[in-house]
N, C-alpha and C positions, 0 to 999 in steps of 0.2 A: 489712460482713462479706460475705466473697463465699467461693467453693471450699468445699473439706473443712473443718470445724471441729478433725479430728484426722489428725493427718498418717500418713502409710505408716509413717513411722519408728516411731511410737505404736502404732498396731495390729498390727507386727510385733513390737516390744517385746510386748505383750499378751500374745499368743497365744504367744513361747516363756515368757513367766515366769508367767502366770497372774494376775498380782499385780489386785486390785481397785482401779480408779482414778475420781474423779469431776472431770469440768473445767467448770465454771460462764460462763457470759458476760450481762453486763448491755446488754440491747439499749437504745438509745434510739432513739424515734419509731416503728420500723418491727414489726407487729407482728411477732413469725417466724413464727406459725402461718400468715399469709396469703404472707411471704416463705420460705416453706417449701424454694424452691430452694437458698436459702442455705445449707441442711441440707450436703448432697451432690447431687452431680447429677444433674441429674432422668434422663438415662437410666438409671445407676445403680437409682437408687429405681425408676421404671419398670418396669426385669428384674425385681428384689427385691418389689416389690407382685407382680408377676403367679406369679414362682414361689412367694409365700407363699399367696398365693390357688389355688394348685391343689394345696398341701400341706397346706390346712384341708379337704379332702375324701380324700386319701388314707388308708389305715388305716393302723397302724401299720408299718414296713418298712424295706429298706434302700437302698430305689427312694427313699422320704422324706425318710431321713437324706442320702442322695446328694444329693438336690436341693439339701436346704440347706448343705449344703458346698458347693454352687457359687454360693451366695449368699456366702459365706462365715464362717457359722458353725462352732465347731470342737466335734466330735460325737467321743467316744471310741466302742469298743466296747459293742453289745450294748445300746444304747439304744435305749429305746421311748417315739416323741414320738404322741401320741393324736390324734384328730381333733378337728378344732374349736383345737387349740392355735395360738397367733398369738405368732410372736419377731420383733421389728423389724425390718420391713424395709431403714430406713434405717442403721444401724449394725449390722447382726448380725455382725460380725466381730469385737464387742466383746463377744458370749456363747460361754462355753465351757462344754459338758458333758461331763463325764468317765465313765468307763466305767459301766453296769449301772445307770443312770436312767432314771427312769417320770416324763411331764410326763402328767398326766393332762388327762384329756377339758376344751376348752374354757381350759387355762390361758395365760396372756399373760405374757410376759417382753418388758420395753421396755429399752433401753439410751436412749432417747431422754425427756426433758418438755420441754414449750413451757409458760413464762407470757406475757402481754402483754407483759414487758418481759425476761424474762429465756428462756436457751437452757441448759438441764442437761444430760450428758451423760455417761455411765457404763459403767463393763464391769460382766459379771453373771457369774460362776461358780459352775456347781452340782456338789459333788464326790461321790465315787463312791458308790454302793448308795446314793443319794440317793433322795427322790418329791418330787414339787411333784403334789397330789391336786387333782381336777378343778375350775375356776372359781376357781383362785387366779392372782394379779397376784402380781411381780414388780417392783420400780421398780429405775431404773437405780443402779448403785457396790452391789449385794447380794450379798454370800458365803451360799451355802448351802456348809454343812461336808459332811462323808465322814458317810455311814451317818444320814443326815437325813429327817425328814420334814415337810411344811407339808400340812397337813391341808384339806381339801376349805375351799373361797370363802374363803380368807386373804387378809390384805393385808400384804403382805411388803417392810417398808418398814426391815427394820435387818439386819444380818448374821444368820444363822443359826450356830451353834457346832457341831460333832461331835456326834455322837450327842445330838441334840435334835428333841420333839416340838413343834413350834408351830403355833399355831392361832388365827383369830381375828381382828378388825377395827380396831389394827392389831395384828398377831400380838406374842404373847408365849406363852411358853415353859411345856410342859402340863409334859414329864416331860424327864427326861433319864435316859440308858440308855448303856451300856456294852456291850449286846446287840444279837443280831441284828435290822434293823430291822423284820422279820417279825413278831418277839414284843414288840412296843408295848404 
């Protein structure tokens, strides 16, 4: 396996239709966590590590959200990503945040897993008046729905629904609400 794992044409498709997708590959012989180029390219990832690493000390902002749009994550309106939050570097063109979302303090959203043999890989979309609360993960192919919340250190390992509260190790589902997501 050599190049991108997912082509232009793919992450363009993405990012106009939203749609949540997950592409698998069974490696033989070569670990990929050590063949890590294989990912994408290492300049690529290089830019993308270093502008994530200087976006895990910024406060919240629109100097923030800017940077990772030129990684190219897609950030709607009025979104506030916290400090200490880490989105992959390697695929972040496969996360889209929609307008009036709060990642709070320290959370991770991966579009990428390595096992010894195998290479997963995913898009992530969080829709709008959404939170992802501080010290929750994120795994790659996850819909979080509109008017959502994931409650502080979850592990957010299946879709999220509309107006739903989840929480927990791996998350399942507290309350569900039809309300502002304010009033939990």
């Amino acid at each position: 396996m050599s190049g991108e794992l997912i082509t232009k044409e793919e992450i363009e498709r993405f990012k106009k239709e939203g749609n949540i997708f997950v592409k698998e590959w069974k490696v033989r012989g070569a670990n990929p966590a050590i063949n890590w180029k294989m990912m994408r390219g290492e300049r690529k990832q290089g830019i993308n590590f270093i502008i994530s690493k200087i976006c895990t000390w910024l406060p919240p902002s629109g100097m923030k959200n800017w940077f990772y749009r030129r990684m190219g994550v897609t950030i709607g309106k009025n979104v506030s990503i916290s400090r200490d939050v880490y989105l992959d570097p390697i695929y972040p063109d496969l996360i889209k945040i929609e307008d009036n979302v709060i990642l709070g303090w320290g959370s991770t959203i991966f579009t990428h897993e390595l096992t010894p043999t195998r290479i997963r890989l995913g898009s992530v979309v969080i829709g709008k008046n959404s939170m992802i609360s501080e010290h929750s993960l994120v795994r790659p192919g996850v819909g979080i729905g509109n008017n959502s919340v994931v409650a502080a250190m979850s592990y957010v390992n299946k879709d999220v629904g509309d107006y739903e509260l989840v929480g927990g190790v791996p998350e399942h589902l507290i309350k569900r609400t039809r309300r502002d997501p304010d009033k939990f």
